[in-house]
VOGU-3710 file (C-alpha; in Angstrom, 3 decimals, decimal comma):
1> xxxxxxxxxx> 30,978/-3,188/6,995  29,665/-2,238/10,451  32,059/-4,185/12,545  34,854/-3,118/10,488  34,087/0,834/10,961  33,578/-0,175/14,860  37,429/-1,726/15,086  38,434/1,484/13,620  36,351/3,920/15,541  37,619/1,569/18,500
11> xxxxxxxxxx> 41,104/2,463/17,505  41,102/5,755/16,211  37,709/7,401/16,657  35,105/8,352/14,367  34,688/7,275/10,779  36,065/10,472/8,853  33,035/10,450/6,422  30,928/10,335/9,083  30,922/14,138/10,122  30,014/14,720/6,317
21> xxxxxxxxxx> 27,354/12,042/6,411  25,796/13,533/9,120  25,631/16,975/7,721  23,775/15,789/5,247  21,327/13,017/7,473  17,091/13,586/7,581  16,976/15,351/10,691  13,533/13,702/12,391  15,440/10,206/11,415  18,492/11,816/13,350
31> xxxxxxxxxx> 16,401/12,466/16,462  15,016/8,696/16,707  18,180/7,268/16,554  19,607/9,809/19,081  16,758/8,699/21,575  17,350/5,082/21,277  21,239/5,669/21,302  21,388/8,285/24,635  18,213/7,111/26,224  17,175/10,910/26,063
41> xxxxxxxxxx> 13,652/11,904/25,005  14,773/15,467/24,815  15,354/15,169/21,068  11,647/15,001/20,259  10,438/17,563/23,006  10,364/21,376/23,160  12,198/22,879/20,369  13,351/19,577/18,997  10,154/18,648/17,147  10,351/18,988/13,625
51> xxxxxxxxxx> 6,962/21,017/11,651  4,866/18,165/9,642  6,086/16,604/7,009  4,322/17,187/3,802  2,958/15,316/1,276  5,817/13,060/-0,159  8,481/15,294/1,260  11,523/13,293/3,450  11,384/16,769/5,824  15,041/16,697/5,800
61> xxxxxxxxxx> 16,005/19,800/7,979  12,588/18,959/9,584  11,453/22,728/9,320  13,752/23,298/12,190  15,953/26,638/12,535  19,726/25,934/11,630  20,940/26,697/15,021  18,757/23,726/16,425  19,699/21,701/13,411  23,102/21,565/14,084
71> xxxxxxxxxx> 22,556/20,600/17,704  21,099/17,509/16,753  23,879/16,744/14,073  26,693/17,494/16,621  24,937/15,239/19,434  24,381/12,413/16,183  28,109/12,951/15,631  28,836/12,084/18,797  26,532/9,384/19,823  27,422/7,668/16,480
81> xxxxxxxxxx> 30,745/7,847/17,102  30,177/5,973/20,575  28,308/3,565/18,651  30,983/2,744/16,143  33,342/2,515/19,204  31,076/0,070/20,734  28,862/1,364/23,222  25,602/0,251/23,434  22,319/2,113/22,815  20,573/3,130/26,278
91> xxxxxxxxxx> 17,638/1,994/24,943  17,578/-0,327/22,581  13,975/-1,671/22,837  12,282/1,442/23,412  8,363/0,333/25,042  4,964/0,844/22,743  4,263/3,851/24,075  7,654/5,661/23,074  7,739/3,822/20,070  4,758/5,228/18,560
101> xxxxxxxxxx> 5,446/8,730/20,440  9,052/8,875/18,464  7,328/7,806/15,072  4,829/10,601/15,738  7,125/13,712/16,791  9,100/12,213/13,918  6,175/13,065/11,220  4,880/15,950/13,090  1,224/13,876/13,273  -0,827/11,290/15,602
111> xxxxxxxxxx> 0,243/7,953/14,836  -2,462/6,130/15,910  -1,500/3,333/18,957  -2,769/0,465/17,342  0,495/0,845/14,879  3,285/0,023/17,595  3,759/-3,654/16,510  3,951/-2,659/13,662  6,991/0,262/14,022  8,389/-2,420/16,381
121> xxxxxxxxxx> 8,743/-5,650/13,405  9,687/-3,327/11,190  12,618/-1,527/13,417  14,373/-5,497/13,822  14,127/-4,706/17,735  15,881/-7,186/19,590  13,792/-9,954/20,504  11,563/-9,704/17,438  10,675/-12,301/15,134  13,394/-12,123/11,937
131> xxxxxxxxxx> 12,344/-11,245/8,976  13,607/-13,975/7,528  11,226/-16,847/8,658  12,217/-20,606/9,594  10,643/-23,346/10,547  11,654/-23,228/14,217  13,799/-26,778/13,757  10,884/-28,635/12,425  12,017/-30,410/9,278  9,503/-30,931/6,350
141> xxxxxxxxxx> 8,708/-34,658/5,961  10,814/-36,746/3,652  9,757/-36,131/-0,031  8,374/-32,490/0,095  9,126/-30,611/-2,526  8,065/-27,329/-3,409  7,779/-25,510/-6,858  8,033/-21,463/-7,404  7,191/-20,522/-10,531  8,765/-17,469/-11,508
151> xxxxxxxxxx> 11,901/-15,646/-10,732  10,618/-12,192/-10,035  10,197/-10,551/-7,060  7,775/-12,855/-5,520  9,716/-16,120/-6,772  12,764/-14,593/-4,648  10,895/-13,568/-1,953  9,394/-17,053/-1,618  12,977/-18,816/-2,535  14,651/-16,427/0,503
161> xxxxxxxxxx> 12,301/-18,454/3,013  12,203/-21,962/1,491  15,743/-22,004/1,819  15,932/-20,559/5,621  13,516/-23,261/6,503  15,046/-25,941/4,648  12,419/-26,670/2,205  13,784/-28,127/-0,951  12,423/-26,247/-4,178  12,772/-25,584/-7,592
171> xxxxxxxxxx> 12,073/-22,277/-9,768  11,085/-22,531/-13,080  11,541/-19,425/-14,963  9,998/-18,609/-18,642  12,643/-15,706/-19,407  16,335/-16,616/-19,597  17,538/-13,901/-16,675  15,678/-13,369/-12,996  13,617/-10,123/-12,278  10,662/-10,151/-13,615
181> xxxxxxxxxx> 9,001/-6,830/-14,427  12,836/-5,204/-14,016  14,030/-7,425/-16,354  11,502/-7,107/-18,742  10,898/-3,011/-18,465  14,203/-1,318/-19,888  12,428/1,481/-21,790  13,670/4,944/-20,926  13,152/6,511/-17,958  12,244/3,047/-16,382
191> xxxxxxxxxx> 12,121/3,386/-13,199  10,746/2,843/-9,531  7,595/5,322/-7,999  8,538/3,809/-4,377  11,083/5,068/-2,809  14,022/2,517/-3,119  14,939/2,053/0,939  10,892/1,022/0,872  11,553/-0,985/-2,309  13,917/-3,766/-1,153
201> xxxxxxxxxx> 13,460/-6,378/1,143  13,569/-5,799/4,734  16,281/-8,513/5,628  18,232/-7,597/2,337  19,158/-3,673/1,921  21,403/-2,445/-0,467  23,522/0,290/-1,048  21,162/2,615/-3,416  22,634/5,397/-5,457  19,000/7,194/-5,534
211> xxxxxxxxxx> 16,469/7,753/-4,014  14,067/6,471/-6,378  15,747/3,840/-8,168  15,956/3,478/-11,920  14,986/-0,263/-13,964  18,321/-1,138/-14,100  19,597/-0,757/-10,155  16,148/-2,591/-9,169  17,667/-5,171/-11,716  21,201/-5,213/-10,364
221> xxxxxxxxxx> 19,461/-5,762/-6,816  17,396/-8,686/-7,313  21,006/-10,392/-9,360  22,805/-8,863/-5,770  19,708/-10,826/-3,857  20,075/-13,778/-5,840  23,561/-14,089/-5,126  23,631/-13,254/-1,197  20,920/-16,081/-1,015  22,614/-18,765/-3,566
231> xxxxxxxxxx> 19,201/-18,747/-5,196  20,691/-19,399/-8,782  21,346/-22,590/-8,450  17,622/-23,302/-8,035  16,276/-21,420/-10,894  15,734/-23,483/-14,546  15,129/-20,659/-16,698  13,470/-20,905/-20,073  10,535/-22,953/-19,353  6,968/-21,807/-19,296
241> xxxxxxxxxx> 4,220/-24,145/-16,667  1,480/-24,759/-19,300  -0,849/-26,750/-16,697  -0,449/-27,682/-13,187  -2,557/-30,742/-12,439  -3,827/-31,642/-8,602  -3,204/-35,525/-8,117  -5,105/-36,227/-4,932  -4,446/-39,833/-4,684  -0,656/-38,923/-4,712
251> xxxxxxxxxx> -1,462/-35,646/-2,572  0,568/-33,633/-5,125  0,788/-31,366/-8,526  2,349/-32,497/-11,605  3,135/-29,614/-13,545  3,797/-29,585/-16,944  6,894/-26,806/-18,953  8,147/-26,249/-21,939  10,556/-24,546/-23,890  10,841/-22,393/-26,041
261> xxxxxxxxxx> 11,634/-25,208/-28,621  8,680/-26,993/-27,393  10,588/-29,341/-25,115  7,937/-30,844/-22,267  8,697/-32,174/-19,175  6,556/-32,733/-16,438  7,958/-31,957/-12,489  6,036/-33,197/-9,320  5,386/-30,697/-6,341  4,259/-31,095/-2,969
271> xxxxxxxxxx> 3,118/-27,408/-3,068  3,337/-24,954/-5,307  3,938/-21,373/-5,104  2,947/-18,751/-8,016  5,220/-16,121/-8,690  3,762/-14,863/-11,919  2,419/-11,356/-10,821  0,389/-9,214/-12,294  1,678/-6,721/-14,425  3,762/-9,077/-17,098
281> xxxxxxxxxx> 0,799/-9,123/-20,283  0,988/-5,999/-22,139  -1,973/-4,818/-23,652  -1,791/-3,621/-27,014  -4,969/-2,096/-28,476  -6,829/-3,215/-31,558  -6,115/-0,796/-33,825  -7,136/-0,852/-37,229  -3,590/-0,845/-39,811  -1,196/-1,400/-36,939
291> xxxxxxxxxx> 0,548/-4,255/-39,131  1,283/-1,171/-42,091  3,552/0,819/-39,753  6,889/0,700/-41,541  8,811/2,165/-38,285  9,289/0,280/-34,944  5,944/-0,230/-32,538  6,837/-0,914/-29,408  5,384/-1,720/-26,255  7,364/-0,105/-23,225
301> xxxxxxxxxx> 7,565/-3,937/-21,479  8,994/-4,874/-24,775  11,223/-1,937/-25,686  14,465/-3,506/-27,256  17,737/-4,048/-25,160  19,713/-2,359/-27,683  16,986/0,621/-27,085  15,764/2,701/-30,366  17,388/5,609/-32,273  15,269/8,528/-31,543
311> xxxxxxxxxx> 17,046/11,458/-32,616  15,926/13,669/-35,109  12,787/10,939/-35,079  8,505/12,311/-34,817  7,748/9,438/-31,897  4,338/9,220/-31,236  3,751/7,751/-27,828  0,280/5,997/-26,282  -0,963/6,314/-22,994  -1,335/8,379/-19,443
321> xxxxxxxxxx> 0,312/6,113/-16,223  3,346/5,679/-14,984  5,191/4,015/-18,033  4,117/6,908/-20,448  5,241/9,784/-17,729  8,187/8,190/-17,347  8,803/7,382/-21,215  8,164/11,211/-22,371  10,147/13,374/-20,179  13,575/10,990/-21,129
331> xxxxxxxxxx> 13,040/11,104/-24,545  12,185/14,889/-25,256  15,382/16,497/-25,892  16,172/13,333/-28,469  13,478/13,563/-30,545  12,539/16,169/-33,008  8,551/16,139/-32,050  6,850/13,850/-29,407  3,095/13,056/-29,852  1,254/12,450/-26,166
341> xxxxxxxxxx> -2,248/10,514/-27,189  -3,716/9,664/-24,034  -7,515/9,626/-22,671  -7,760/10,388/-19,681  -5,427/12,742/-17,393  -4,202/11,455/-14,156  -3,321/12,988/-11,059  0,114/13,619/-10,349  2,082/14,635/-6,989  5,707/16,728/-6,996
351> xxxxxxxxxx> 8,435/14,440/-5,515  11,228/16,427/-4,468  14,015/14,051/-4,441  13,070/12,908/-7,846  16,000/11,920/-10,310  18,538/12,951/-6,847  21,465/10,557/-6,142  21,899/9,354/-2,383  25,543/11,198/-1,633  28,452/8,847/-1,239
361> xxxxxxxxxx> 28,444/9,363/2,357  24,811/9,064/3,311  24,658/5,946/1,549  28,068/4,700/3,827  25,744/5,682/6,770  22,672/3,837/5,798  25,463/0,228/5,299  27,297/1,053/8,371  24,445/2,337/10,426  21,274/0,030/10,990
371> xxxxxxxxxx> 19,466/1,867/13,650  19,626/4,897/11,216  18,475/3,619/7,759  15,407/1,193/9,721  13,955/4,649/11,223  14,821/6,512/7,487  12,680/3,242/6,350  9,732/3,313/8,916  9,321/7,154/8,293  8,874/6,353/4,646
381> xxxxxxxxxx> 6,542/3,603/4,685  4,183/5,915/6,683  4,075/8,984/3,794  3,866/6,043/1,469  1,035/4,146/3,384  -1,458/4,249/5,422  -1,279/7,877/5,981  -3,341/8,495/2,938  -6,123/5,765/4,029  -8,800/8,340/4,977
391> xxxxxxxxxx> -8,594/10,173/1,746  -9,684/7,232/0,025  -13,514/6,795/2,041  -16,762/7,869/0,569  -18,381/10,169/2,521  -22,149/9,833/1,929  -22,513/13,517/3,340  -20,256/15,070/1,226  -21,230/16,461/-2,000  -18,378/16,377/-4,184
401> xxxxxxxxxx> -19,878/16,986/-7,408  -18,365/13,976/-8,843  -14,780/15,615/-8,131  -14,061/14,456/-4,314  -15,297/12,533/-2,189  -14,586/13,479/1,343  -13,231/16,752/2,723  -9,363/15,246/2,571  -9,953/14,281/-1,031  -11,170/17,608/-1,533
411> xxxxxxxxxx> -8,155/19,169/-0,129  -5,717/16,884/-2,135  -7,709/17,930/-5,352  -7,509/21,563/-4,701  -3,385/21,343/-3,649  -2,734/18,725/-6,285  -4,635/21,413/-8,834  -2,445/24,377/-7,584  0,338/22,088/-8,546  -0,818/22,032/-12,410
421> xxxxxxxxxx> -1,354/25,308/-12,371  2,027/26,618/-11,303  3,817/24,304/-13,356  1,528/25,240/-16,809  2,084/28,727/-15,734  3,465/29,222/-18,996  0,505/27,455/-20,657  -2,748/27,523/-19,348  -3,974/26,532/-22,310  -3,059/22,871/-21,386
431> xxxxxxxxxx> -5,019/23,263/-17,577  -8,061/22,229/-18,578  -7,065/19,396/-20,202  -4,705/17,991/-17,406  -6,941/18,321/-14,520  -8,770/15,050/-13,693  -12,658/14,637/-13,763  -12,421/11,990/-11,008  -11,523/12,191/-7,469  -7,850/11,816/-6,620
441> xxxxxxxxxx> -6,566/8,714/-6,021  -8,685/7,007/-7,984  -6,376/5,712/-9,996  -2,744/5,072/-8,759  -1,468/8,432/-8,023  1,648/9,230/-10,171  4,409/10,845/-8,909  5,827/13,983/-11,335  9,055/13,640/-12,544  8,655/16,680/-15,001
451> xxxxxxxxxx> 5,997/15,201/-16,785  4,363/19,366/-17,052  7,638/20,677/-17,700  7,786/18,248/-20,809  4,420/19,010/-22,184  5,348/22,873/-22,329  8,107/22,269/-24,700  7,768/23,360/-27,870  8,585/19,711/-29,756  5,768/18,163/-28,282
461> xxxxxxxxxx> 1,620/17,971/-29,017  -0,535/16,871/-26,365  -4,041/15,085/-27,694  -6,866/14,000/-25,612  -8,171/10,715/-27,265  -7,052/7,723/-28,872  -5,474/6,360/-31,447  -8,159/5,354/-34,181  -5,518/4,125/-37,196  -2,569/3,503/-38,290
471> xxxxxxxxxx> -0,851/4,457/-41,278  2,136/3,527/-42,878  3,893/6,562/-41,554  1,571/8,377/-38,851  -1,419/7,252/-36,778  -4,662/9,189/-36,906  -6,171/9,952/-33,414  -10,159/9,951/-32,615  -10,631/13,928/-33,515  -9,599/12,789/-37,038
481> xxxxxxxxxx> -6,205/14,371/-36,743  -2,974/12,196/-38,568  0,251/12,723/-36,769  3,467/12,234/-38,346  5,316/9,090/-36,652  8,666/7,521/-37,259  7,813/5,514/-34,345  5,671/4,123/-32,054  5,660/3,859/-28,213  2,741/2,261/-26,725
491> xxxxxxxxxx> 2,491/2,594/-22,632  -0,566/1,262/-22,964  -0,170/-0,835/-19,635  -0,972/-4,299/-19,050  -3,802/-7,182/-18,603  -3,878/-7,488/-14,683  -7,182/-9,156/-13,991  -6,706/-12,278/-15,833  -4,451/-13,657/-13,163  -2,384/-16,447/-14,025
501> xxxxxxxxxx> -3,349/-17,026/-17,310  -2,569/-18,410/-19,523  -1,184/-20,798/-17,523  -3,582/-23,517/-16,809  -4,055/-25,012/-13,375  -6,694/-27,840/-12,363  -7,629/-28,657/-8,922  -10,205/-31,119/-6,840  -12,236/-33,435/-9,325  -11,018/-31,438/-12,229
511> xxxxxxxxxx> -11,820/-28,011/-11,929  -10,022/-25,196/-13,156  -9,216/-21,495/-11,443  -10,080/-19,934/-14,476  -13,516/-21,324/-14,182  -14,343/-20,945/-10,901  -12,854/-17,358/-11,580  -15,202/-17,561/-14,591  -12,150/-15,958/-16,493  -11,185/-12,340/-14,834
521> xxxxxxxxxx> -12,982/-12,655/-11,826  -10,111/-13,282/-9,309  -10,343/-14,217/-5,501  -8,455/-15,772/-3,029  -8,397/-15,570/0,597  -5,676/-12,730/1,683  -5,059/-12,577/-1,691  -3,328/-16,018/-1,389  -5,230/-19,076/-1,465  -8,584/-20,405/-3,368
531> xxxxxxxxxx> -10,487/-23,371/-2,618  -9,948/-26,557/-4,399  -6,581/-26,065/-5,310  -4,528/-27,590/-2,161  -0,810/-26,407/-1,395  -1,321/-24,012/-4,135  -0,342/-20,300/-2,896  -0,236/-17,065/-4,899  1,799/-13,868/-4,155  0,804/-10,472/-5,414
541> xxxxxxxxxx> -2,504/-12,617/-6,026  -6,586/-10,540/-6,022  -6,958/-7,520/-4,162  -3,101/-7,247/-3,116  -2,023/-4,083/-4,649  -2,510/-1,728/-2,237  -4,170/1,774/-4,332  -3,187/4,392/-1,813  0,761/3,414/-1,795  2,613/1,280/-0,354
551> xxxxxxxxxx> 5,440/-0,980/-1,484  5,270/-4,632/-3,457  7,734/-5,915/-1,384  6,111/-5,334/2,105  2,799/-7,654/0,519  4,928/-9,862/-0,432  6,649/-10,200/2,591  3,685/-10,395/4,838  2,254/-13,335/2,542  5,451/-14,750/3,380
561> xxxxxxxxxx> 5,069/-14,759/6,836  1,823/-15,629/6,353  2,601/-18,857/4,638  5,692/-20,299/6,519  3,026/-19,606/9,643  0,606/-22,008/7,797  3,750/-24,611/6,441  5,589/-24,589/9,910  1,825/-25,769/11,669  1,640/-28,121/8,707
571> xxxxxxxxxx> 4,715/-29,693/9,293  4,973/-30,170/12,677  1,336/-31,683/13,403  1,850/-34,137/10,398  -0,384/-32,563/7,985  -0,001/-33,232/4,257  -2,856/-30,883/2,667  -3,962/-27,659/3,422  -7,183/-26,725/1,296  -9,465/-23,246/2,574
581> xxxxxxxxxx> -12,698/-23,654/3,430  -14,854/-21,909/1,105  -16,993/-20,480/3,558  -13,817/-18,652/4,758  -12,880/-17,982/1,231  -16,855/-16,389/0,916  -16,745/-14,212/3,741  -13,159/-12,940/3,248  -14,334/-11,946/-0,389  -17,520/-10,572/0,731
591> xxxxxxxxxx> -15,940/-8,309/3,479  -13,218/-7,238/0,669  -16,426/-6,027/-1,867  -18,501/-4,291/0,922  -15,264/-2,645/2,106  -14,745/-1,304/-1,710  -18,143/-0,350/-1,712  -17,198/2,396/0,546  -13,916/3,427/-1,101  -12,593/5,929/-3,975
601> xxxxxxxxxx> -12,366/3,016/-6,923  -16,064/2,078/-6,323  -17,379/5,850/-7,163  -19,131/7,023/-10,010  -16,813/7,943/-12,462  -13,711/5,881/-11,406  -12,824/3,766/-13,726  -9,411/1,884/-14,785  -7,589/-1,473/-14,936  -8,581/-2,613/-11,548
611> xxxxxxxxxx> -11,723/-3,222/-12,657  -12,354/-6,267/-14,181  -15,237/-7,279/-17,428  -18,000/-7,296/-14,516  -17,221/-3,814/-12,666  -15,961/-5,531/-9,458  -11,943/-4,245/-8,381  -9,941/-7,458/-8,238  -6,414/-5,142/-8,338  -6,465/-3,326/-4,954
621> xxxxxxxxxx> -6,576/-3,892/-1,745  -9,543/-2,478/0,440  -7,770/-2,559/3,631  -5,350/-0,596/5,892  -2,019/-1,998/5,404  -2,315/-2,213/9,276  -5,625/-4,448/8,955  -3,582/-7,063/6,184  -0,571/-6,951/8,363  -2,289/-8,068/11,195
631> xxxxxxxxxx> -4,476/-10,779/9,263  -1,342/-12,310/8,395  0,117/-12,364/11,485  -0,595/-16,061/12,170  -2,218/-18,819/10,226  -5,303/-20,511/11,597  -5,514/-23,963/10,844  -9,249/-24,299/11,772  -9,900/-22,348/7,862  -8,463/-25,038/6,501
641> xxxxxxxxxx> -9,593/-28,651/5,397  -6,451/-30,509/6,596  -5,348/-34,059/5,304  -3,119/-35,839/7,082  0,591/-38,012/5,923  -0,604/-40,637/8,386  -3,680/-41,931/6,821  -4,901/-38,907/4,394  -8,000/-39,129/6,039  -9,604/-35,508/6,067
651> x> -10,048/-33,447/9,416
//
């Protein structure tokens, strides 16, 4: 599309959507570009630089008055247009210094220096490493053979750089379509709490209608990914792994699938790379007459394709995160009352561009424009990151009261509480209930996409609690109350911290990860590797999830990067094996504890499903996204217990 609008603009000026697109452009993302583009740092001096942006806000006039607003959009117009017509930017790789200077003006706050490799990956500068790995001409020996299981997000992700490198695999898929958790969620209101230009793959963007995309885009993307990578032809879909078996005389796995028919087979792997994620067990609770319900009782990651009929219906629906906020508000005006059972209230921040579509011509500007939708990107990834690191550390000083934990946290309480307020203005009967008795962000903060606003209507009943029974026609919730239901919804989330199960995988002399796990206690080194299993990788594996934001995709890509640093040493010094040393393994896990220790999900009174049976957090990540970036920068073989092709004889 670019060089297309550049042979125009070459022939007869500027794009004509482009004056529109600019009118309508984030004007600190404006600036950036128009520093790179004219080499002048004017646009983020004086009375150029936009106020602060706040909270989860994009900023878009960047608090600026309109006069100086439309100086920057006429000098945009005009340096695009030179762009398009082929002139070159003045500076296209800005130095460190600037770098993290322009990223700062942009957000109207310090970025600290340390981040400027960072801002510079993630901008594509010229003469950066792609984001799309390979292995640097080194062939993999005859014979290697990888295996991804799954066809999600992390599948893809993996698939994307086997096939750069030119590392045969094979993906074996239990569902019969790719995607995942967006195939599998299509309940309504499904949708992403990551903004969607964060939400996609660095190397792969896409033309988003919204801002926050829904289920069924996310869907459509990874099919669009799929197909720009000629992934499908890899993927077997229908067939579960049941057991993946280490065969160290052969220096391989042999992994056993089925179908759904019962069908076995058995494949052979030089590696093997788990794609299974986390969040694709539902967990339904034990509830006493559940089997009596005469109406539908659905899970949300089960909700039908053909959907439900809800009009005119009493729906009574379980649970508090992000699958029951999203669930409610889309199917209030449908139903003729809506039951809200949930324990525990959760924090929840205002989004403004919640639910808004990206206009026509903005989204031409992000396709056409690179320089313009990277900086949109790296300004998001900082409100979304590590910006809200600090809020998250115990401060042994501060006395909290069991409410906050630091003076930040204290200050996101009391703003995140004005919030509630003003939006149960019109009942403050319901405050009470909805403020949190546990610091924020400890649980995942949720973003509000009129989740308050729903609860005030007049059709629906909010009850603290649980459900205790079910009847034939109504459950009855723990304050003895029985609630009319024609059906059920159950957002009752999902069994993270038995990783991999059920699938069964045995490594070195027999052992198995869910024993040296002892069932739901997960490690791995970065989240990636565990000792005694050899050539076996995980993505989105232990402490990955990142609890104060942050996107999927950006883990998985740095485990990416990660591991084609690790297979490109592998292949090119011979080496057949790759096994971590467990004393690495031990102090990576130990440092990932003490660092928890210190943080939000450790404190008294935090609880939730990152937590596993023994009270350790095997969900999130402890570190800065900045301190897992750079851990993953290159692979060191010396952590490793290395076999070799030659002679297998260990290092």
């Amino acid at each position: 599309m670019t060089e297309s609008i550049r042979e125009d603009a070459a022939a007869g000026g500027a794009p004509t959507w482009l004056a529109e697109a600019i009118a309508q452009a984030n004007i600190p993302t404006l600036a950036c570009v128009l520093v790179q583009l004219t080499g002048d740092t004017g646009w983020i001096e004086g009375r150029f630089i936009p106020a602060r942006t706040r909270g989860l806000d994009d900023n878009d006039d960047g608090g600026l008055p309109t006069a100086v607003q439309n100086e920057i959009r006429a000098a945009a117009r005009d340096a695009f247009t030179d762009w398009f017509a082929g002139r070159a930017p003045a500076l296209p790789v800005p130095d460190d210094a600037l770098l993290v200077r322009m990223m700062s003006v942009s957000l109207g706050e310090a970025i600290p220096a340390g981040y400027a490799a960072m801002i510079r990956h993630e901008l594509q500068l010229p003469g950066e490493e792609p984001a799309i790995e390979a292995a640097n001409g080194i062939a993999p020996p005859p014979g290697f053979r990888a295996l991804i299981i799954g066809a999600g997000i992390s599948g893809l992700s993996a698939a994307i750089q086997f096939a750069a490198a030119g590392i045969p695999f094979t993906i074996v898929e239990r569902r019969g379509d790719l995607g995942g958790v967006w195939f599998e969620n299509r309940y309504p209101g499904a949708a992403c709490d990551v903004p969607s230009h964060l939400y996609s793959f660095s190397y792969a963007p896409f033309a988003w209608s919204r801002y926050f995309a829904g289920s069924r885009e996310i869907h459509a993307y990874l099919h669009d990914v799929a197909d720009r990578f000629d992934l499908r032809r890899h993927i077997r879909f229908g067939l579960e792994v049941t057991e993946a078996r280490w065969d160290a005389e052969a220096a391989a796995w042999h992994v056993d699938i089925a179908d759904a028919d019962g069908h076995e087979e058995t494949l052979t792997a030089s590696m093997i790379l788990s794609g299974v994620g986390a969040f694709n067990k539902p967990r339904l609770p034990d509830v006493p007459g559940l089997d009596r319900f005469e109406g539908p009782s659905v899970h949300t990651a089960r909700y039908p394709d053909a959907g439900l009929d809800l009009a005119g219906k009493h729906v009574v629906l379980v649970g508090n995160g992000a699958s029951a906020m999203q669930v409610g508000p889309a199917i209030v005006d449908t139903v003729a009352s809506l039951t809200i059972v949930n324990r525990t209230p959760q924090w929840v921040a205002p989004f403004p561009k919640f639910g808004q579509p990206i206009p026509d011509a903005l989204q031409r500007l992000m396709q056409a424009m690179p320089l313009y939708r990277l900086w949109y990107r790296l300004r998001l990834s900082w409100a979304f990151n590590d910006k809200q690191y600090e809020a998250l550390r115990q401060d042994p000083d501060w006395d909290g009261q069991g409410r906050s934990i630091n003076a930040i946290n204290d200050s996101h309480r009391r703003g995140l509480t004005r919030y509630i307020e003003t939006e149960l203005s019109k009942r403050p009967d319901l405050i009470p209930a909805m403020i949190p008795p546990y610091p924020p962000f400890g649980k995942r903060m949720l973003l509000d996409n009129g989740w308050y606003r729903m609860l005030a209507r007049p059709n629906v009943t909010y009850v603290q609690g649980a459900v205790t029974a079910v009847k034939q026609h109504g459950v009855v919730t723990s304050d003895g109350a029985e609630h009319p239901a024609d059906a059920i919804i159950w957002a009752t989330g999902f069994d993270v911290v038995n990783l991999l199960a059920p699938m069964r995988v045995v490594g070195v002399g027999g052992r198995t990860i869910h024993g040296d796990w002892d069932g739901d206690d997960a490690r791995a080194y970065l989240g990636t590797v565990v000792p005694g299993y050899p050539n076996f990788f995980c993505l989105y594996g232990p402490n990955t999830q990142y609890g104060h934001g942050g996107s999927l995709i950006s883990v998985l890509e740095r485990q990416m990067h990660y591991v084609m640093s690790l297979l490109r040493q592998m292949f090119a010094g011979g080496i057949a094996t790759v096994d971590v040393r467990p004393e690495v393994y031990e102090a990576y896990n130990a440092r990932v504890d003490a660092t928890h220790a210190g943080l939000v999900w450790t404190y008294p009174g935090v609880d939730g499903y990152v937590r596993n049976s023994k009270g350790r957090i095997v969900v999130n990540n402890p570190f800065r996204i900045l301190d897992m970036w750079r851990m993953t920068e290159t692979a060191d073989l010396t952590d490793y217990r290395l076999t070799y092709a030659h002679d297998r004889v260990p290092a």
